[in-house]
N, C-alpha and C positions, 0 to 999 in steps of 0.2 A: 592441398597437402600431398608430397609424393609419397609414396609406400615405404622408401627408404626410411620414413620417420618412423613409422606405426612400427616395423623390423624393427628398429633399433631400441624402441622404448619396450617392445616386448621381450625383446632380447637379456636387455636389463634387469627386468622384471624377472622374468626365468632365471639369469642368473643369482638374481637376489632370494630366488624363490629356494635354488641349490646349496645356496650357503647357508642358509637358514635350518634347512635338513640337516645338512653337515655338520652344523652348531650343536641343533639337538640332539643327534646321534652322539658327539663327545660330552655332553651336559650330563646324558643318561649314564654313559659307562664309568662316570668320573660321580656320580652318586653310586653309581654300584660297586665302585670299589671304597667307598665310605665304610669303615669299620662301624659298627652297633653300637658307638659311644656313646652311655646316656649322657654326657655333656655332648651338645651341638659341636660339629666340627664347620669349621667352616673354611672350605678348599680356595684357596685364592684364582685357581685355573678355572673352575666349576663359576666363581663369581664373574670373573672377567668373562667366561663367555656367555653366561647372561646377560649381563651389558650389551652384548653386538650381536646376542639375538634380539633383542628390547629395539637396539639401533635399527636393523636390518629390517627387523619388520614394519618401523615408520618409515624407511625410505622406500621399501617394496609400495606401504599405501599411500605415498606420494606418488612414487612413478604410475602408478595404476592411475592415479587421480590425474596426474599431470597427461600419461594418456587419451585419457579420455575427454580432455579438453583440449589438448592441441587436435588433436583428430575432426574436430570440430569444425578445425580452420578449411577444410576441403569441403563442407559445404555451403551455398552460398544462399540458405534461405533465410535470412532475418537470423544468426547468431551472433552469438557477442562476443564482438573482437577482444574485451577484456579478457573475456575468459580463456579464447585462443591463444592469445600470447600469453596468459598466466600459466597455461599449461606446456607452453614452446619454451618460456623461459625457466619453466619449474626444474627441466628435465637438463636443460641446458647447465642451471647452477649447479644442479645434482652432480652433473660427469664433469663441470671445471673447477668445484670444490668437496670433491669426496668425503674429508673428514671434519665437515661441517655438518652435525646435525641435523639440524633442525634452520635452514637456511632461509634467512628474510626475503622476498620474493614482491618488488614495489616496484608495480606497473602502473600508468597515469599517466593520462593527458599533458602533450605539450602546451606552452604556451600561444599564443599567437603568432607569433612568428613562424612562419613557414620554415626557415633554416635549420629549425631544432624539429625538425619530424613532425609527425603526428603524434607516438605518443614519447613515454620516455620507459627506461627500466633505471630504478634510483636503486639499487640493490648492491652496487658495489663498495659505497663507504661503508656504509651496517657490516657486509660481509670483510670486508677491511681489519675495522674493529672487534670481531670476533677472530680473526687470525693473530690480534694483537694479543688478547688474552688467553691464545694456548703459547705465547710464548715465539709468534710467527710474525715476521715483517713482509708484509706482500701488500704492494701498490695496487688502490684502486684501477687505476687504469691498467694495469696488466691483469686484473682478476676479469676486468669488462671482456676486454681480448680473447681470453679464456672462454668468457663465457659464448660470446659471438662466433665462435670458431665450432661451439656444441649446438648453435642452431641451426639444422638441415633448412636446403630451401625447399620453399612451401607456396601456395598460394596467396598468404595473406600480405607478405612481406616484401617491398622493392628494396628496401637495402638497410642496413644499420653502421651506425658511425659510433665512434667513441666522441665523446666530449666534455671539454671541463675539466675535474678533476674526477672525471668517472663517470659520467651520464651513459648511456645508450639512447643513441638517440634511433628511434624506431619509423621508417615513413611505410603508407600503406603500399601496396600495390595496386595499379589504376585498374587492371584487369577483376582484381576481385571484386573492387566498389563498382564497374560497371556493372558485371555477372547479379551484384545484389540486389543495383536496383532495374534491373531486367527482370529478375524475380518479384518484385514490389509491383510493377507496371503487370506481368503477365496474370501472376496469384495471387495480389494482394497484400496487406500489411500481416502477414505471418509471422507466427515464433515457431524457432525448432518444438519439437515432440519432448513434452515433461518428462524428463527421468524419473519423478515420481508423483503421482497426483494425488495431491491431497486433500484430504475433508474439510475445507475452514468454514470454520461458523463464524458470522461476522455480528457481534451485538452492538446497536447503534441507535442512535434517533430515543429512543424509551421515555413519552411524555409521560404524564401522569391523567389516570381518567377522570373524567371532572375538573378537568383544569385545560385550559387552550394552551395550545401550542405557542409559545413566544419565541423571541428574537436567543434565547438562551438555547432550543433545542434544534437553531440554525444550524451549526457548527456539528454538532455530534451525525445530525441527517445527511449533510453535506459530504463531511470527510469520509461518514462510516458509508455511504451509498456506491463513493468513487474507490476505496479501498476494493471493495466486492465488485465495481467496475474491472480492475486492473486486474485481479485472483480469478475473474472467470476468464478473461480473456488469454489469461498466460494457460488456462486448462484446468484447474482445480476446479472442484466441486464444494461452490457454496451455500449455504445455508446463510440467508440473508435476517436475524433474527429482532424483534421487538419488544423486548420486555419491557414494555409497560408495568406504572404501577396501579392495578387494577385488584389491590387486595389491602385489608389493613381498617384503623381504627375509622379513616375517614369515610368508609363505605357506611358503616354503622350508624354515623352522624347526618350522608346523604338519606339513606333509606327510612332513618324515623322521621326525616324531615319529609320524604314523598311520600311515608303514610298520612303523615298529615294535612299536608296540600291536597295531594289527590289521593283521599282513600277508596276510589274506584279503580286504583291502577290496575288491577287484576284484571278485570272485564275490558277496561277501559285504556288506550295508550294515553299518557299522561302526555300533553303540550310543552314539553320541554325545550324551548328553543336559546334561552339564553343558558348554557346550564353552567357557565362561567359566575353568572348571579347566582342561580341555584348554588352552588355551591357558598357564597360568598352569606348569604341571607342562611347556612345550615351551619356555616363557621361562627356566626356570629349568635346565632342560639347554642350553641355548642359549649362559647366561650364564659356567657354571660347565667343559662338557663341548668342550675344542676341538675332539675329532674330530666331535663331533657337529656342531658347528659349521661344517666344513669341509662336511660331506654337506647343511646346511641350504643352504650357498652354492649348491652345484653343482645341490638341488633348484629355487632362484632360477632358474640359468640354462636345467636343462633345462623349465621349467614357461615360460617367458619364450622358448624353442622348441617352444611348443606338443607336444609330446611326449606321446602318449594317456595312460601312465598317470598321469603328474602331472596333466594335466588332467583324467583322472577325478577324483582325488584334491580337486584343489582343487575343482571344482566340488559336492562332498558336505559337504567343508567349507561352501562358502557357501551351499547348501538348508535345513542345518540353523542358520544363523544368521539365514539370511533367514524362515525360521518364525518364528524369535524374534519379529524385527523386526514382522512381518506381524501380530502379536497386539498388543504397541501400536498400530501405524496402524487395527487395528479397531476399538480403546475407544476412540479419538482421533477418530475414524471420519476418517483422512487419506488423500487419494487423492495415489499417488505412483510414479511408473516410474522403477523402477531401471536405473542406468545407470552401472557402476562404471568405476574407472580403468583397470580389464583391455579397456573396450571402444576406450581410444582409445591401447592399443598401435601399431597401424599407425601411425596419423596420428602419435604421437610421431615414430617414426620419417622420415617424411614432414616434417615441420617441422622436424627437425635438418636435413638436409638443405637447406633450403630459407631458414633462417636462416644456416646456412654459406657456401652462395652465393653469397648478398648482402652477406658479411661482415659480420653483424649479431656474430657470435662472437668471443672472444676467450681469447687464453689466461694463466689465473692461475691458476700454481702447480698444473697438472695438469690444472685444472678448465677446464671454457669456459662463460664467462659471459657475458652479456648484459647492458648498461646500457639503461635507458630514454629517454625523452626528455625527462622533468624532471629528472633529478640524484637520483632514487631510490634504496638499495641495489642490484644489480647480480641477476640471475636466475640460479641456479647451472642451465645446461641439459645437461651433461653431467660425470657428478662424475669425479674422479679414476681411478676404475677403469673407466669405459666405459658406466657405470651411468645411469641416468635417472632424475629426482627427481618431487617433486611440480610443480617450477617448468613442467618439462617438458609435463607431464600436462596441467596450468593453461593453458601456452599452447596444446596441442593442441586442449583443450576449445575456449577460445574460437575460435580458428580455425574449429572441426568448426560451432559454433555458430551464429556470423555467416555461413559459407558452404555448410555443408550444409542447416541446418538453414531458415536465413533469418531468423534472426532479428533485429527492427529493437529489441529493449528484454532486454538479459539483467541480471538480478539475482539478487546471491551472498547468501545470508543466512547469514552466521558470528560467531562473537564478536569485541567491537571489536579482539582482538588481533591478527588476521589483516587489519587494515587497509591496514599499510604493504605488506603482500604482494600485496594485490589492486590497491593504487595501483600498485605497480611493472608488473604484469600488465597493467593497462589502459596504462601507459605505452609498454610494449612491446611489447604489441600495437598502440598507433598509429605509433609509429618501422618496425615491418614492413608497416604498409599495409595490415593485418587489418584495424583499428578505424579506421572514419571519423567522429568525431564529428560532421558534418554530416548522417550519415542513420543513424547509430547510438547509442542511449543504454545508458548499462553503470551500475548503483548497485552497491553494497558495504552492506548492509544490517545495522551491526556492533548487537552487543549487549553489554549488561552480565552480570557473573558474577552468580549466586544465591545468596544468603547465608544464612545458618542467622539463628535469633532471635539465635546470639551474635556478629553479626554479623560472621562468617567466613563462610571460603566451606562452601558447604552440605555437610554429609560426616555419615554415621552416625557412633555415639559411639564405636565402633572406631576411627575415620580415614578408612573407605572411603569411596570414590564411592558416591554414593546410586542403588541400581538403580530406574530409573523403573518399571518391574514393578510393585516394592514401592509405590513410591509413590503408584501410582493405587491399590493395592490398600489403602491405607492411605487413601487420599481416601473409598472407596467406604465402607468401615465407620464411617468420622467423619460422613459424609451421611446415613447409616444412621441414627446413635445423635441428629443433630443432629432426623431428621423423627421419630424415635419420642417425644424430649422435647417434640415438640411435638402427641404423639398424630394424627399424621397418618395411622400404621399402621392406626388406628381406623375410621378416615374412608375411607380409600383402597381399592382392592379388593388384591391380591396386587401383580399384575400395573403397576399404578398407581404400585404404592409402589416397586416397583424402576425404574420409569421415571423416579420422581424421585429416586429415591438416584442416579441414573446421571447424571441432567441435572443436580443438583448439583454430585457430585462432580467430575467431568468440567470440566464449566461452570465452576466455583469455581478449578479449578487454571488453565483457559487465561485466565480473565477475569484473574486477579491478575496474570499476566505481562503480556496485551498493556494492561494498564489502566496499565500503567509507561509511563514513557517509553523506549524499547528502550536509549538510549544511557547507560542509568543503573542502578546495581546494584539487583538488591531481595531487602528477604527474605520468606524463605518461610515463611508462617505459616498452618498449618490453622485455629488458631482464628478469625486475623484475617478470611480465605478468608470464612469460612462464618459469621459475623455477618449479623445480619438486616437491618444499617441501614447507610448510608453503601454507598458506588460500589464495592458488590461484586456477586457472580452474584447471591447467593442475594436479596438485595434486589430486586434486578432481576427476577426468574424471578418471585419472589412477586409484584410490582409488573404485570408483564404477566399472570400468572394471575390478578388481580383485577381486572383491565379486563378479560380475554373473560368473564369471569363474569358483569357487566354486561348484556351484550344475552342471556346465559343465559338471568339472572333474567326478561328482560321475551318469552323465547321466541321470541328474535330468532335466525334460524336465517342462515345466512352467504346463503343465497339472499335470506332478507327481505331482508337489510341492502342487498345489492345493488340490490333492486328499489326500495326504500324510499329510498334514495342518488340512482333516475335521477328521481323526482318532490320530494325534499325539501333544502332546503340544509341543510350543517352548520350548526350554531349558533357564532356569533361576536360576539353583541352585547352580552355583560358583558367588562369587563374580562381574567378568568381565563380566560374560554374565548379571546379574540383572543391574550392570551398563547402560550397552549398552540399555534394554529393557525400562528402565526407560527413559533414554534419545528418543527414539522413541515416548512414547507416551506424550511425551511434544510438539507435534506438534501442534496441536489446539492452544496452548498457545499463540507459537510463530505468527502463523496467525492474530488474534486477537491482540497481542500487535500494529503489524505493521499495523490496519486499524484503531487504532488509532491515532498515530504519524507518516504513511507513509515512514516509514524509511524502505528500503531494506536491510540495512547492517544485521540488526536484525536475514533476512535467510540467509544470507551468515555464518553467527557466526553459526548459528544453525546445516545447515551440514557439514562446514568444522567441529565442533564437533561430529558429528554422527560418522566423517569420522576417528576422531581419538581416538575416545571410540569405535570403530570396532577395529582400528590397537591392540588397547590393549587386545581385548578380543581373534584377530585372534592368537596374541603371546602366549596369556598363553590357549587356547582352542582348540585344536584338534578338525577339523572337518572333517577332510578324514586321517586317518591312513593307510602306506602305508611301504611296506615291503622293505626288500634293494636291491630289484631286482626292485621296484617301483612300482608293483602291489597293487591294494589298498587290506588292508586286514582289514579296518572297516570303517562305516561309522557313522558317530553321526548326525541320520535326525531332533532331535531337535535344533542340533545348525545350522544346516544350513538353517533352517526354519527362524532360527532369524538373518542370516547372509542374506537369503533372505525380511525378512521386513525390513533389515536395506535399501536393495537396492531398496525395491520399494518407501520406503519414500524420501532415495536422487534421486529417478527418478523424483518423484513430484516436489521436493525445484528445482530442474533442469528449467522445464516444467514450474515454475513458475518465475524461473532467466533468463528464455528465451535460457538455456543451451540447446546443442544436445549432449546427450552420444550416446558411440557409444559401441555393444555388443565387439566389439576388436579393442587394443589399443598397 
């Protein structure tokens, strides 16, 4: 970016900042010459220039905005070309359409075609259109004109065309995509420095205690683990949370049942190894046994007064389910702090209260409920018998959340079902004055069910819920049988082979889910998982194990590349290689799309593309030439420089898909 631009947007800026004063200074003197009318006068001069101070101060915090994102364009560490030209072009519509308000501003990717640019600006019909309704005929293509004559040059841009009947067609410049990924090779897969860091708490996974982990709470561990992948690495500060539900009537039901079984439990650790049956054998006395039933209440209430032996009690129960749980989050390898609904007892109670107060509460038919402030279903916060629900729990959380904890960003990752639930929760939490959407952002991160091949929901050929145990254990021997048919086990030492049976199996089951779009069902299929072609792991894992093989073969050790990186440019002067480099430094992009719609599928699409805009370039690009005796007799260290950024950016999409590659495959 030359200086000439930063001058001139500041230039703007200040002037907008002068007019703005001048406004109010005539605003003030024209109320002060207002007579004392007790009917309202109302001065038409005084209103009109309220209007174009109202005007001036939106285009003053555009220019400021547009600013500070072209300015961007002049460095070359990992930013995002979108944002640079959103803010080159912002500034640019601003000075070739003045008394356009509020001006539509549609930057976006070309199509494949090389002859239409890289990307485009579609902004000239929209603004067309609006000149048509103050009564203004002006050609798109003369407004494009306009606007291409307001973009200073900069480093991001080699040239822009008009086309069509108004396109901008926008192509990079080969100097900055080198510059960038020189920076990739020297420092790393870096993002610019957060303009602002934020606290997200990420709520996700949340079995239930006393109950195994199934194929159900794949999806929520999965999405919610790579969400808080992507949020740490862009710089926020997460809070990776579990609420489990480790509180409630069923506790009461488990614990009169392990008085019973083992009433030595106090002295004694009670042998609970299945506690999937335990439970199943305390549901069914529960169901069938009223007096039992009566002592499971009264265990509720004395465990819900903390009471030692019941809290012994329950707490033995939840070590040995939390083992369970802790053996998934290992082969998953999820990092995650538990944080069940036993912890925010008090504050429920504390929020009753204080929802009462206020009269937030109301009473139906025993219950007291809570309406939101859209016309929501209603929050049942104290049920009929005196009891607390989950509604309860939910608003305590967010309260504990936004006020203890500080957080400016919480996201719930549950199935799409529990939607209307968390809209009603965020509803009412902003009617009590908890949630300010001015400095607080809340997502609902829902998903689709998991379907069997017969496209039902996913269930063994019993009926049961699919125990995820099982499943990975079933993934691991299909990875297994898939690297032996391809005599890998030959090739590999021991040790190697189970690193890729791992990174397979593993890899194959979370890539098929977040490669979904979350808000849409899928099914689950080993075989499909683990095919060697098309936007799955195992393509993938092979695809980046034969790029680091590359500088292997030519004995490139990660130090060369380094060294070799600060004196040599990548290669970009054929065709396939410019493809390939362009597609790399649209990384920023891609991050940034998904923290705002949350969608994973968006990196799945991005390096299965990487992966096969490399195939293309590996075909038609020589990068180790090699004689018919098989000795190499050349090496091309600029393309393997770009053969190596290609690999260290699908190390990162990996790293943030929660994938393990492995150096051999």
């Amino acid at each position: 970016m030359q200086t000439d631009i930063i001058e001139k947007y500041n230039k703007e800026a200040q002037d907008a900042e002068t007019e703005i004063k001048a406004l109010k200074q005539k605003i003030e003197e024209l109320k002060s010459s207002l007579k004392g009318d007790p009917v309202e006068t109302v001065d038409p001069e005084a209103s009109r220039l309220l209007i174009e101070n109202t005007k001036l101060k939106h285009r003053l915090a555009i220019l400021n905005r547009a600013l500070m994102e072209s300015s961007t364009a002049e460095a070359q560490d990992s930013q995002s070309i979108l944002r640079a030209l959103h803010g080159l072009f912002s500034a640019a519509v601003f000075a070739a359409c003045p008394d356009i308000t509020n001006p539509p501003i549609d930057i976006a990717l070309s199509g494949t075609n090389p002859k239409f640019g890289d990307y485009q600006c579609n902004s000239a019909m929209p603004l067309a259109n609006l000149y048509k309704q103050l009564g203004k005929k002006v050609a798109p293509r003369e407004i494009s004109s306009n606007i291409i004559k307001n973009i200073p040059s900069n480093a991001l841009i080699d040239k822009l065309e008009v086309a069509g009947p108004g396109f901008i067609n926008i192509f990079l410049n080969k100097d900055y995509v080198l510059k960038a990924l020189s920076s990739v090779l020297l420092k790393g897969v870096k993002l610019p420095r957060l303009q602002k860091k934020l606290k997200v708490l990420v709520d996700f996974s949340s079995p239930n205690i006393a109950k195994e982990m199934h194929v159900g709470h794949l999806r929520s561990t999965i999405i919610g683990d790579s969400i808080c992948r992507l949020l740490e690495f862009l710089g926020h500060d997460v809070l990776r949370i579990n609420h489990v539900g480790d509180w409630g009537t069923q506790f009461g039901m488990l614990i009169a049942h392990l008085q019973d079984k083992f009433p030595d439990y106090l002295t004694k650790s009670p042998p609970i190894r299945d506690l999937q049956a335990f439970y199943k054998e305390s549901k069914k006395r529960f169901d069938e046994d009223e007096e039992f039933k009566k002592r499971a209440y009264a265990s509720v209430v004395n465990l819900q007064s903390f009471d030692a032996n019941h809290m012994k009690a329950w707490k033995l129960i939840c070590d040995v389910s939390r083992q369970d749980f802790q053996k998934i989050y290992d082969r998953l390898d999820i990092k995650i702090i538990e944080r069940g609904e036993s912890f925010y007892q008090a504050h429920m109670e504390k929020i009753v209260k204080e929802l009462a107060s206020a009269g937030h509460l109301q009473e139906d038919d025993g219950r007291k409920v809570m309406w939101g402030d859209s016309g929501t279903i209603p929050l049942t916060i104290i049920k009929s018998d005196g009891g607390f629900t989950y509604d309860t729990s939910d608003m305590a959380a967010i309260k504990q959340r936004l006020e203890e904890e500080k957080a400016d960003w919480i996201i719930y990752v549950t199935d799409a079902g529990q939607a209307t639930h968390f809209l009603t929760i965020f509803a009412c939490a902003r009617k009590a004055g908890i949630l300010n959407p001015a400095i607080h952002r809340v997502d609902h991160v829902g998903f689709g069910v998991v379907l069997g091949e017969d496209k039902k929901k996913f269930k063994t050929r019993s009926g049961d819920t699919v125990r995820l145990l099982d499943l990975l254990e079933e993934g691991l021997k299909r990875s297994l049988d898939k690297l032996k048919e391809k005599e890998r086990d030959q090739v590999l030492t021991p040790e190697e082979l189970k690193q890729s049976q791992e990174s397979v199996a593993y890899g194959c089951i979370k890539y098929a889910d977040l490669s979904h779009n979350r808000n849409h069902e899928y099914v689950f299929s080993f075989d499909k998982m683990l095919e060697d072609k098309g936007n799955t792991a195992v393509y993938l894992l092979y695809a980046y194990t034969r790029i680091r093989s590359i500088a292997r073969k030519a004995n490139f050790t990660p130090e060369k590349i380094k060294k070799l990186a600060s004196a040599n440019s990548v290669s970009l002067d054929y065709e396939k290689e410019w493809k390939l480099g362009k597609v790399l430094v649209r990384f920023p992009d891609v991050l940034i799309k998904i923290t705002d719609d949350l969608c994973m599928h968006h990196l799945c699409e991005y390096v299965y593309e990487i992966a096969t805009t490399f195939t293309e370039f590996y075909d038609s690009c020589y990068c180790i030439e090699k004689d018919s005796s098989g000795d190499i007799i050349k090496v091309n260290i600029g393309r393997i420089l770009l053969a190596e950024a290609a690999a260290m950016t699908m190390e990162r999409c990996f790293n943030i898909l929660g994938l393990k590659p492995v150096s051999r495959m």
